[in-house]
N, C-alpha and C positions, 0 to 999 in steps of 0.2 A: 531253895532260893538260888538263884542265878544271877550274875550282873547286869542282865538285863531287868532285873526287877527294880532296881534304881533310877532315880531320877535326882539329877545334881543343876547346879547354875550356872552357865557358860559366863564370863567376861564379865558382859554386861546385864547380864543379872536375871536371865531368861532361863526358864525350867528347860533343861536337854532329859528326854527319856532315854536311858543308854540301852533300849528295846531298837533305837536306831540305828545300832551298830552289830546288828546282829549278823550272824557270819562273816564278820571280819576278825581278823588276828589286829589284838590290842597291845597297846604297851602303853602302862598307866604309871606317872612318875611324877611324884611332889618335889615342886622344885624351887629356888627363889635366885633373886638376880643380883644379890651382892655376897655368895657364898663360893670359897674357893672353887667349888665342881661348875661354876656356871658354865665354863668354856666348854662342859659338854651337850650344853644348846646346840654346840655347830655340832656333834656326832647325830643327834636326835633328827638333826633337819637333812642331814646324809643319808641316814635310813629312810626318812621320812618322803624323801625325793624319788629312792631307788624301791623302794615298796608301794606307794600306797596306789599305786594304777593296779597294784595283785591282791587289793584287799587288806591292806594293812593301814592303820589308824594311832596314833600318838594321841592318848588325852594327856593336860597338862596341868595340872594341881598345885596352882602356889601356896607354899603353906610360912608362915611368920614364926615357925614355934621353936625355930634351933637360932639360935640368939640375933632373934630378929631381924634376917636376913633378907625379906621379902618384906620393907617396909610401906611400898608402894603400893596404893587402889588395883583391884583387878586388872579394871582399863590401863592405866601407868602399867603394870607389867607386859600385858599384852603387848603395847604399843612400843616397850621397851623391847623386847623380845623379836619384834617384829623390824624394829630397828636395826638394833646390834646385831643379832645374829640370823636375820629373814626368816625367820620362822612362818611355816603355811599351815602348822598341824593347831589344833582345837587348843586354846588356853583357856580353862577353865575358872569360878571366881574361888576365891583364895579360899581355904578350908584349914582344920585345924586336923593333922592326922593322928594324935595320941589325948589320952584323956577323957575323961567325962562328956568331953565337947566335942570329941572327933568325930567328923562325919560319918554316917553311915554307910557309906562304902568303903570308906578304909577299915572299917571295923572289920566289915565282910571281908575286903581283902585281906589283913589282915590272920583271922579265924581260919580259911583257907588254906594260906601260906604261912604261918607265923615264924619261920626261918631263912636269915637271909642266904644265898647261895653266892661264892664267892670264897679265893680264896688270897687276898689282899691283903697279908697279914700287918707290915706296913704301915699299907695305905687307912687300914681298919685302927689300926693303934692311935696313928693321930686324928683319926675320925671321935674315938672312946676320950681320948685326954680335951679333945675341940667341947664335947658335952659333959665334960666330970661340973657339979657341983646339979645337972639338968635329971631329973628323976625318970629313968625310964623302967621298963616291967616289962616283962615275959616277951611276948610279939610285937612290942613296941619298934614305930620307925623308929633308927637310930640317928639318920642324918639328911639332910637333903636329898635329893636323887635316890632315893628308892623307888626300884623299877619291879613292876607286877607283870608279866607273861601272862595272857588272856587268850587261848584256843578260837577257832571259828565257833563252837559249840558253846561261849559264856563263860568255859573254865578255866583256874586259873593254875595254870601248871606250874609257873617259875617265882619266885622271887628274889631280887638281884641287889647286892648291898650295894650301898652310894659309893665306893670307891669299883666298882666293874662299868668300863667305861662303856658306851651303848654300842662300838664297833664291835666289843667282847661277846654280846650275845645274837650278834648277827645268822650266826648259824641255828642259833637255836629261833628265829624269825622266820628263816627259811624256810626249816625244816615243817615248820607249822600254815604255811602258803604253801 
C-alpha cells in the first residue's frame, strides 16, 4: 500500500484521489486554528511559496481532537486560513487523526512513521502537560501540527513532532526535490 491508494475530502467535501499527487514531495499536517502552533500557517505558506513551482505540495488536515481547537466547518477553516494567514496550499475536510475513528490515512501514516522526530525537549513537555487527562497510545498524534515527509515515490520518510517548526525541516524538503 502506498499513499496514493487513498482517497480523502478536500474543503468542500469532494473526493481528492492522492494518486494525484504522484511524484510530488508532500508535507501532510493536521492542524487547527485556535491552537498555540497556529502561527506556524505563516512558516507552511513560506515553504509553500518557495517549493511548490519544484514539485512540492502541502495537504492540510484539520483535526477537532486536541481540546477542540479546530471548532470551525471545513469551509470556516479554509476560509480562515486563507484570511489570516493567505494560505494557497490544499486544506482538506477535517478528519479525526487518533482512535477508532481516525481516518484512514493517518492510520497509514501513522503505521509507517509511528515516531515523532525532533528533539524539543521543552517545547514537547508543555505539549504532554497541554494533553494530560487526553488518552493517547503507541503511534498516536500527540498534538496539533504533526508533519509526515512524503518522497516523490508515495513514501513516507519523516515524521516531525508539533513543536519542529516547518522552517526546521526545510532541509530535509530539499534534499527530497
Amino acid at each position: 500500500m502506498k499513499i496514493y491508494d487513498f482517497a480523502v475530502k478536500n474543503a468542500q467535501g469532494q473526493e481528492v484521489n492522492l494518486g494525484d499527487y504522484k511524484g510530488k514531495v508532500l508535507l501532510i499536517v493536521n492542524t487547527a486554528t485556535r491552537c498555540g502552533l497556529t502561527p506556524q500557517y505563516e512558516e507552511l505558506q513560506t515553504l509553500y511559496d518557495q517549493y511548490a513551482g519544484q514539485g512540492f505540495e502541502i495537504l492540510d488536515f484539520p483535526c477537532n481532537q486536541f481540546r477542540e481547537q479546530a471548532p470551525e466547518s471545513s469551509r470556516e477553516i479554509a476560509q480562515i486560513c486563507q484570511m489570516k494567514f493567505c494560505t494557497k496550499f490544499k486544506i482538506f475536510d477535517k478528519i479525526n487523526v487518533n482512535g477508532e475513528n481516525a481516518a484512514p490515512l493517518y492510520a497509514y501514516l501513522k503505521s509507517e512513521k509511528p515516531e515523532d522526530k525532533g528533539n524539543h525537549v521543552f517545547k514537547d513537555l508543555l505539549l504532554k502537560l497541554a494533553s494530560i487527562g487526553e488518552k493517547r497510545e503507541g503511534s498516536d498524534i500527540k498534538w496539533n501540527f504533526t508533519k509526515f515527509l512524503v518522497n516523490r515515490n508515495g513514501e513516507v520518510v519523516a515524521r516531525f513532532a508539533p513543536s519542529v517548526k516547518p522552517s526546521e525541516i526545510e532541509g530535509d524538503i530539499r534534499a527530497l526535490l
